[in-house]
C-alpha positions as a Markdown table, in Angstrom:
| # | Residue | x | y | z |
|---|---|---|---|---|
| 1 | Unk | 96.8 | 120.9 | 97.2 |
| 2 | Unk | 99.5 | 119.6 | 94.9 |
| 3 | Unk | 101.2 | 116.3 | 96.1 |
| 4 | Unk | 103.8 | 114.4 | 94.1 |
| 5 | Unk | 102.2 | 112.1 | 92.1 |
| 6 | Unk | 104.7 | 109.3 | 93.2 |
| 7 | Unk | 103.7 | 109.2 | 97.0 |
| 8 | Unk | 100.2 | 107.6 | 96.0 |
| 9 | Unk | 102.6 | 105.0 | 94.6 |
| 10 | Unk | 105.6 | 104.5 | 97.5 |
| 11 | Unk | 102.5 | 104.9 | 99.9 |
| 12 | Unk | 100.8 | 101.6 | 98.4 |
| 13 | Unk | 104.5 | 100.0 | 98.7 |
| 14 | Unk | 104.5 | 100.7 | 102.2 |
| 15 | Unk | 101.0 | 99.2 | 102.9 |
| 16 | Unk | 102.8 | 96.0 | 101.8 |
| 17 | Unk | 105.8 | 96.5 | 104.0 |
| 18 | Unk | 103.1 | 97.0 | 106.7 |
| 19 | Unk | 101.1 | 93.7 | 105.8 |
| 20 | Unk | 104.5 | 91.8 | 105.9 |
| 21 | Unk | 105.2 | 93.4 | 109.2 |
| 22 | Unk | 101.9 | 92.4 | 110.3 |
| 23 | Unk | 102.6 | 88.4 | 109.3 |
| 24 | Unk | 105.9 | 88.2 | 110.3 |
| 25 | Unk | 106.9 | 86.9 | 106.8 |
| 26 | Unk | 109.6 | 89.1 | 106.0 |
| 27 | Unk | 111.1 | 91.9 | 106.4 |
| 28 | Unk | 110.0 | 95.8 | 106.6 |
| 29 | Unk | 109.8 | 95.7 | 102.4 |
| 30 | Unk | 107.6 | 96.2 | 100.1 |
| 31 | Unk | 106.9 | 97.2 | 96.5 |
| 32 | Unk | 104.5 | 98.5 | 93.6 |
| 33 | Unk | 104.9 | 98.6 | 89.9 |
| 34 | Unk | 102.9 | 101.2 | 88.0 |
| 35 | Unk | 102.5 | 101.3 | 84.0 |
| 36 | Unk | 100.9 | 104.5 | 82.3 |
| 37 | Unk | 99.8 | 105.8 | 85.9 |
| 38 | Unk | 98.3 | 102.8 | 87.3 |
| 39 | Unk | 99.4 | 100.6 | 90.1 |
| 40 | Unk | 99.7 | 97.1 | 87.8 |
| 41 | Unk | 101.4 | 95.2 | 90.4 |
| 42 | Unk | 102.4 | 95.0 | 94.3 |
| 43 | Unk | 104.6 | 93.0 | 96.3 |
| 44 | Unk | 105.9 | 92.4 | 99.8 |
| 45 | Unk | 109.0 | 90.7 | 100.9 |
| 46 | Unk | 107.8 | 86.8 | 102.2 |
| 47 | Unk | 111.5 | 85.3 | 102.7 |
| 48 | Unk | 110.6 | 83.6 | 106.0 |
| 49 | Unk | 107.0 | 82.3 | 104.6 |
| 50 | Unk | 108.6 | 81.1 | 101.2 |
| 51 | Unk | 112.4 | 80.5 | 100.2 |
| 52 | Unk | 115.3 | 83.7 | 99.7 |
| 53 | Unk | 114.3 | 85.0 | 96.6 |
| 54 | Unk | 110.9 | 86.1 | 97.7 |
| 55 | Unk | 111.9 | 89.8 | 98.0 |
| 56 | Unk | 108.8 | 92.6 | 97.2 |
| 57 | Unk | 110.5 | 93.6 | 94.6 |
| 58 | Unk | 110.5 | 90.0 | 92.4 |
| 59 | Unk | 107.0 | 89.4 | 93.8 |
| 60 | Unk | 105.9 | 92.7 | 92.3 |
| 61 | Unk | 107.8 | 91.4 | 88.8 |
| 62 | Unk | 106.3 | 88.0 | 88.9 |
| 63 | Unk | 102.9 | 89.6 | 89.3 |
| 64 | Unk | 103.1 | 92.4 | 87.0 |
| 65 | Unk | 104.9 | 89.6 | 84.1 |
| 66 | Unk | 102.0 | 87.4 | 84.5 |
| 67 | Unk | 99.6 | 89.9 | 84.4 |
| 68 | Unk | 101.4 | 91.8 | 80.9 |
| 69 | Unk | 101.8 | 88.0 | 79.5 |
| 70 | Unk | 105.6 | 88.7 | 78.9 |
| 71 | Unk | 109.2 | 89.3 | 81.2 |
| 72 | Unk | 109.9 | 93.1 | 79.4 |
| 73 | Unk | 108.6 | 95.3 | 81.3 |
| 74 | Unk | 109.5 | 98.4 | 79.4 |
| 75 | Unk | 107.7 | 101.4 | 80.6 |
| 76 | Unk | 107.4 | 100.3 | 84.6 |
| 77 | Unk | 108.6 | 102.1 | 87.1 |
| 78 | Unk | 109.3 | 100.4 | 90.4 |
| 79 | Unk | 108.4 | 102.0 | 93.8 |
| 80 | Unk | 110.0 | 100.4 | 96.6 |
| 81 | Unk | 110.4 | 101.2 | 100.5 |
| 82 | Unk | 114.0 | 100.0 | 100.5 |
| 83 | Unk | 116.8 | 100.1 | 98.0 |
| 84 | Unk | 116.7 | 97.1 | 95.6 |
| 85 | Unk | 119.3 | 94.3 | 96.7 |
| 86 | Unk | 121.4 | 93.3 | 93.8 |
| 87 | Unk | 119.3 | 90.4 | 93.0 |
| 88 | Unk | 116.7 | 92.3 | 92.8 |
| 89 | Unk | 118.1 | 95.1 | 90.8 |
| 90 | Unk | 119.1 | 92.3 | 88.4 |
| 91 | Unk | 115.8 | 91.6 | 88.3 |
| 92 | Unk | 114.5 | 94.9 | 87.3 |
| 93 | Unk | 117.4 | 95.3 | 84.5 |
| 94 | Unk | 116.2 | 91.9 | 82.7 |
| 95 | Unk | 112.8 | 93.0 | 83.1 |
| 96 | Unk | 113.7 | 96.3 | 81.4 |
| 97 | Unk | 112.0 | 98.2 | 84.2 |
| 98 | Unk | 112.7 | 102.1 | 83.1 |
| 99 | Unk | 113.3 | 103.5 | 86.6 |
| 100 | Unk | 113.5 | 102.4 | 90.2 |
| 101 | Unk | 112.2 | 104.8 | 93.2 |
| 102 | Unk | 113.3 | 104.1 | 96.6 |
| 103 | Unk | 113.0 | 105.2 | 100.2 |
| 104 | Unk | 115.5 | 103.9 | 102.4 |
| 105 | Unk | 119.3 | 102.3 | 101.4 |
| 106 | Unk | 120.7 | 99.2 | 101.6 |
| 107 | Unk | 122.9 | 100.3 | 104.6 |
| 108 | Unk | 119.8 | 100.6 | 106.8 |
| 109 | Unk | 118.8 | 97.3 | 106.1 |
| 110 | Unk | 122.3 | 96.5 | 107.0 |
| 111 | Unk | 122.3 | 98.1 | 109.8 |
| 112 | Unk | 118.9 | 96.7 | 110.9 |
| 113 | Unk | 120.7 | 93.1 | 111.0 |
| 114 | Unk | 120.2 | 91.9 | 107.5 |
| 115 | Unk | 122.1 | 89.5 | 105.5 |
| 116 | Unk | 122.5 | 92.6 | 102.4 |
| 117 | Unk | 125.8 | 92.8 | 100.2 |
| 118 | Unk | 126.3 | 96.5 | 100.4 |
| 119 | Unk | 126.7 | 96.5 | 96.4 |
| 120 | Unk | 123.9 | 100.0 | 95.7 |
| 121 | Unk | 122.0 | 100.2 | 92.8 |
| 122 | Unk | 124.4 | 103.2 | 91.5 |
| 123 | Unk | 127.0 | 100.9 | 91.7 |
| 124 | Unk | 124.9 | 98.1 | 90.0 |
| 125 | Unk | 124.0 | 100.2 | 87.2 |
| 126 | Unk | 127.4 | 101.4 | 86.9 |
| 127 | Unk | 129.0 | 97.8 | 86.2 |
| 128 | Unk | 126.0 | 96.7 | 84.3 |
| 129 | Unk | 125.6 | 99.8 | 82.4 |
| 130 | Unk | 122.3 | 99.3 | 83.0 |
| 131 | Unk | 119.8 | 102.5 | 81.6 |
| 132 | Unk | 117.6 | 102.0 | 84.8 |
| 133 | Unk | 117.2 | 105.6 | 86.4 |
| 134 | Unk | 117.2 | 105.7 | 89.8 |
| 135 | Unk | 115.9 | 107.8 | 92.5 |
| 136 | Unk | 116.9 | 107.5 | 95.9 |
| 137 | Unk | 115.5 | 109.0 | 99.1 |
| 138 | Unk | 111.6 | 109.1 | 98.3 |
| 139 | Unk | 109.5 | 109.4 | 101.2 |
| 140 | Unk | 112.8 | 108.4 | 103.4 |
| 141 | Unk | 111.0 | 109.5 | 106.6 |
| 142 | Unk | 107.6 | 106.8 | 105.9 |
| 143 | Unk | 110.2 | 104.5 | 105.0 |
| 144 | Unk | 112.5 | 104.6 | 107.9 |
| 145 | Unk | 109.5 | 104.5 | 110.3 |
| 146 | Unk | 108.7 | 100.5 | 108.8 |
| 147 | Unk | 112.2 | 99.8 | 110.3 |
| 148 | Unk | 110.9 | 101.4 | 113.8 |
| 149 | Unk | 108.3 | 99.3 | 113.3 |
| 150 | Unk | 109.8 | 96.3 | 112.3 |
| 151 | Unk | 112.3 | 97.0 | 115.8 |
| 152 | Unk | 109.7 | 96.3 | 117.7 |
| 153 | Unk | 108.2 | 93.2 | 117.1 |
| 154 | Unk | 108.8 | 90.6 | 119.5 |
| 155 | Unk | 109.2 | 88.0 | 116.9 |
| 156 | Unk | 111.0 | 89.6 | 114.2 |
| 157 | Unk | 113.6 | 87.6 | 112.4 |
| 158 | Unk | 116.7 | 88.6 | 109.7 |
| 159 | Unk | 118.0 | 86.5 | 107.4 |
């Protein structure tokens, strides 16, 4: 059987959407790093645990910087269950991340109650000229299913 050899990556983002679902921390998101085929780096969104920048995506930079001993991370790619805010794309572009791979778009999150600017990372990379490639749609079924999830906890919060 030949599988894409991305899912084994977006699959390990959503186990950290799931853990985040599981302690009510944050939102359905999560997020991997991987350098020369290896997982270097994972994250999960903890806004309600920590303060607002404490999306998957900048816990999976953090990690993956300290780990690498430096902020450039030039030959990551990103894997991450929901299209990168604009913070967060920022994030990725001063990191020098070379691609980001996404499942679902800002618009569900949106649409889901949260607090997004509905500024996509095409548009991002447009005004930014950024050289970040992007990929958009990955695993969108897996993806969309952590905001069925997330709909059904009792406790859930946006912010």
């Amino acid at each position: 059987m030949n599988t894409h050899p991305g899912k084994t990556y977006m699959l390990a983002a959503i186990k950290e959407a799931g853990r985040s679902l599981k302690a009510i921390d944050g939102g359905p998101f999560g997020a991997c790093i991987v350098k020369e085929g290896k997982i270097i780096a994972r994250g999960r969104n903890r806004v309600l645990k920590k303060d607002a920048t404490c999306h998957a995506e900048i816990e999976a930079i953090r990690r993956a910087s300290k780990l690498l001993g430096t902020f450039d991370l030039s030959g990551c790619e990103v894997y991450s269950t929901t299209e990168p805010c604009p913070m967060c794309f920022s994030a990725l572009h001063w990191a020098r991340v070379d691609k980001v791979i996404f499942g679902t778009s800002i618009k569900e999150a949106k649409r889901a109650g949260f607090n997004e600017l509905p500024i996509s990372c095409k548009e991002m990379k447009r005004l930014g000229r950024a050289k970040i490639k992007i990929k958009a749609g990955f695993m969108l079924g897996e993806c969309e299913s952590l905001f069925e999830r997330w709909r059904k906890l009792k406790n859930r919060k946006t912010y």
